[in-house]
C-alpha positions, -999 to +999 in steps of 0.1 A: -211+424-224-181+447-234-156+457-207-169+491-212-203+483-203-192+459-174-175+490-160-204+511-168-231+486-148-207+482-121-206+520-114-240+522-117-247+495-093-225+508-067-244+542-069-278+527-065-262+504-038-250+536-018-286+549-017-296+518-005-273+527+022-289+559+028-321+543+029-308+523+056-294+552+077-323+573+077-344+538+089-320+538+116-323+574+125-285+573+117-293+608+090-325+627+090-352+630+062-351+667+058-311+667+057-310+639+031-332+655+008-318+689+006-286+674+004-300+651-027-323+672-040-307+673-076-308+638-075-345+630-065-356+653-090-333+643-119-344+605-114-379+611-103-406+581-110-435+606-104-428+640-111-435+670-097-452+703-113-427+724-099-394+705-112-370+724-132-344+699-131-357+682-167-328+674-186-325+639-182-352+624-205-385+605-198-370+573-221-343+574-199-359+577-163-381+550-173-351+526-178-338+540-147-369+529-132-374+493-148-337+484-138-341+496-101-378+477-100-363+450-120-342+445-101-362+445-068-340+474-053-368+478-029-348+503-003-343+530-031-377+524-043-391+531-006-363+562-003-374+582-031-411+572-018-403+590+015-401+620-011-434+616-032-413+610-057-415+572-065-444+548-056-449+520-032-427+489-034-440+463-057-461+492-076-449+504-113-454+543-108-434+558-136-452+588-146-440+608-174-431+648-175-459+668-174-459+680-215-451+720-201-417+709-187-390+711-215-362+689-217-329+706-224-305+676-237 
């Protein structure tokens, strides 16, 4: 792998690493539910497994929240698998739920 991938995994990995963290926190009571997920909101939709009707945040790409999803499962990053499940927006642990865009959202690139 090139440096500038290295860096790039590395990055990426220590983001999915903090929402590990988060998943902890909440588990421990340490942040609540409902403050995490305003304060993420973006983020759960953006990277959504199972999307919702509703979701307006489309831009990122179903090709690319796919591979999102096959390097977090992959991967066996259980915690954020169960953290976006707390949010209806990823399925149970040990479950492949990726479910693409419903075909009236459009995706602005």
């Amino acid at each position: 792998m090139q440096p500038e991938g290295r860096a790039v995994r590395s990055a990426f990995d220590g983001f999915l690493k903090w929402l590990e963290r988060i998943e902890v926190l909440i588990g421990n009571d340490v942040i609540s539910v409902g403050g995490f997920g305003e304060l993420f909101s973006y983020g759960l939709v953006l990277l959504t497994e199972i999307p919702g009707n509703e979701d307006k945040i489309v831009h990122l790409g179903d090709a690319e929240r796919q591979a999102v999803w096959d390097y977090i499962r992959g991967y066996e990053y259980n915690l954020i698998v169960r953290l976006f499940a707390r949010y209806g927006r990823a399925g149970p642990v040990g479950i492949k739920s990726f479910k693409p865009r419903p075909a009236t959202a459009s995706t602005v690139k």
